[in-house]
C-alpha positions in Angstrom: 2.3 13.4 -45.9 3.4 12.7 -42.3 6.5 14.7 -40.6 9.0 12.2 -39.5 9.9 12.6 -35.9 13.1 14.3 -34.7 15.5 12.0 -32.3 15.1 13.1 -29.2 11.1 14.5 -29.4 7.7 13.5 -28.1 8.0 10.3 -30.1 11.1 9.1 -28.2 10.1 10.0 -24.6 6.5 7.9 -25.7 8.3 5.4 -26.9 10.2 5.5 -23.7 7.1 5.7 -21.3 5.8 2.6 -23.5 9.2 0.3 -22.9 9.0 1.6 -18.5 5.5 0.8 -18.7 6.0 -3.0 -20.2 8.6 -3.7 -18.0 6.7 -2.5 -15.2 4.4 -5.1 -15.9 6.7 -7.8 -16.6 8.2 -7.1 -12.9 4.7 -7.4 -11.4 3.8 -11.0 -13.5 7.4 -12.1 -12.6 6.5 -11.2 -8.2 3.0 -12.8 -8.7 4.8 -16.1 -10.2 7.0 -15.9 -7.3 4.7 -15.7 -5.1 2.7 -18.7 -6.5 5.9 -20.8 -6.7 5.9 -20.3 -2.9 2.4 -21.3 -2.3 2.7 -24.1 -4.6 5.9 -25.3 -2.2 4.1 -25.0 0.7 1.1 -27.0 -0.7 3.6 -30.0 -1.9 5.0 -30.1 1.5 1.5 -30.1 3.1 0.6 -32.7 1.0 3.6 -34.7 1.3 3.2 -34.6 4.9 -0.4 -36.2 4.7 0.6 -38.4 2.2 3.6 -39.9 4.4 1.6 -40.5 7.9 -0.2 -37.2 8.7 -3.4 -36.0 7.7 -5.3 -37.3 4.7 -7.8 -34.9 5.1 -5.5 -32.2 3.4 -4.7 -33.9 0.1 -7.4 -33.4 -2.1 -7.6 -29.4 -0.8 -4.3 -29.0 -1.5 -4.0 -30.0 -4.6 -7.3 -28.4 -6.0 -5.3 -25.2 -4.6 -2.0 -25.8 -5.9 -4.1 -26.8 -9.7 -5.4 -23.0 -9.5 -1.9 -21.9 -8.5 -0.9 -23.8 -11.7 -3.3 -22.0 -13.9 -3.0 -18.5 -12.7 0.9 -19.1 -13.5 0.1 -20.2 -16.8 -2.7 -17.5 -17.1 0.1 -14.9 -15.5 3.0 -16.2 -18.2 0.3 -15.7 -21.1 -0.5 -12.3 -19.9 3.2 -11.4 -19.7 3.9 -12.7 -23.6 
């Protein structure tokens, strides 16, 4: 037979720790994603810059770059479910 827990005992101030603790993690995905978001915009205007006159030699590197932005978001997002 198991006790049921009292409001207000160890059970709640775990279950409290747990909830900080997930959204602890969720604020951490959500500053990396930013942060990717805002490499990923710098990329697309590198890459629109090459693509309308300036370098060429930038395209391809910045799109292999902003692919493995891409899949460390998606990675990031699956992480975070």
């Amino acid at each position: 037979m198991t006790a049921t827990p009292r409001p207000g005992g160890p059970s709640s101030d775990d279950a409290r720790a747990r909830e900080a603790g997930r959204f602890t993690v969720l604020y951490a995905v959500m500053t990396c994603l930013v942060l990717l978001v805002g490499v990923q915009w710098i990329l697309l205007s590198i890459a629109i810059d090459g693509f309308l006159g300036g370098p060429r030699d930038l395209l391809v590197p910045a799109a292999v770059v902003s692919a493995l932005c891409c899949a460390a978001s998606w990675r990031l997002l699956r992480f975070a479910r």
